[in-house]
C-alpha positions in Angstrom: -93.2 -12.6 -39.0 -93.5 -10.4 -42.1 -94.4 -7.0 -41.1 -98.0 -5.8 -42.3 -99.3 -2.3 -42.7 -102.4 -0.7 -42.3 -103.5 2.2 -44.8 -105.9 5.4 -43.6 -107.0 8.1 -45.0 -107.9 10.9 -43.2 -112.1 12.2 -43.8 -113.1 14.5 -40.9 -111.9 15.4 -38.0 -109.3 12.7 -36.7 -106.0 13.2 -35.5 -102.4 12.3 -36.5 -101.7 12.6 -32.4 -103.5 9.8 -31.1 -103.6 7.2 -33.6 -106.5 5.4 -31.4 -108.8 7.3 -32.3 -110.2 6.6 -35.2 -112.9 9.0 -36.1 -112.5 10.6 -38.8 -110.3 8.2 -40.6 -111.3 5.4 -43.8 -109.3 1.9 -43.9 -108.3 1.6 -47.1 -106.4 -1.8 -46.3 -104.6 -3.5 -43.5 -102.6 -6.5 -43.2 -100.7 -5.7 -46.4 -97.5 -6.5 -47.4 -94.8 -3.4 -48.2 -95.9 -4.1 -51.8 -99.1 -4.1 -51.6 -99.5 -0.7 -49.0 -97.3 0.9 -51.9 -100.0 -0.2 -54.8 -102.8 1.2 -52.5 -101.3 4.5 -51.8 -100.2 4.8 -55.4 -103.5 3.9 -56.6 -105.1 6.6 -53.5 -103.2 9.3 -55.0 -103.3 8.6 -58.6 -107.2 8.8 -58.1 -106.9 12.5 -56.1 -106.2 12.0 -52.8 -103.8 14.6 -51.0 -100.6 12.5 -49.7 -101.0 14.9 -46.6 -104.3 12.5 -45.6 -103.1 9.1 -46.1 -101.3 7.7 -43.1 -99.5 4.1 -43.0 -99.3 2.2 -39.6 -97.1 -0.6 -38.9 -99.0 -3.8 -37.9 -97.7 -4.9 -34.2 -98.1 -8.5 -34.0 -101.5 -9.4 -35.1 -103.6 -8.1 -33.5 -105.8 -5.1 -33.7 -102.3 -2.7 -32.2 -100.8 -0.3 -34.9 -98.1 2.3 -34.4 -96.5 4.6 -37.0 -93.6 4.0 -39.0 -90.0 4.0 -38.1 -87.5 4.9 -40.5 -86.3 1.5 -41.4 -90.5 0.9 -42.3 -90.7 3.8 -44.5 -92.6 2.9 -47.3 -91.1 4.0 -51.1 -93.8 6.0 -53.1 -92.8 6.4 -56.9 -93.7 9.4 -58.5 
């Protein structure tokens, strides 16, 4: 299976230490390829979002369970 990522971006008052909570924080996308979670945070920053709010989470299987990135799912930003 193809891994899939999930693009947030943070609002209000959420938190990068629990990643189940999710108040505070805008889907952008999810169940995107690597090339397409690229395109959306290109596109995110490009229109004036701070990189420091976007978060990318790492689909696990399917289903609604997301964890953060290892190194070898690191997403490649140009710019």
């Amino acid at each position: 299976m193809a891994k899939t990522y999930r693009v947030e971006e943070k609002v209000g008052i959420g938190t990068d230490f629990n990643i189940d909570d999710r108040t505070g924080w805008t889907e952008h996308g999810s169940n995107l390829s690597y090339n397409q979670a690229v395109t959306k945070i290109s596109s995110l920053i490009d229109g004036g979002s701070n990189p420091i709010d976007i978060r990318v989470l790492r689909d696990d299987g399917g289903v609604e369970l997301y964890s953060y990135l290892s190194e070898e799912d690191r997403l490649h930003i140009p710019g």
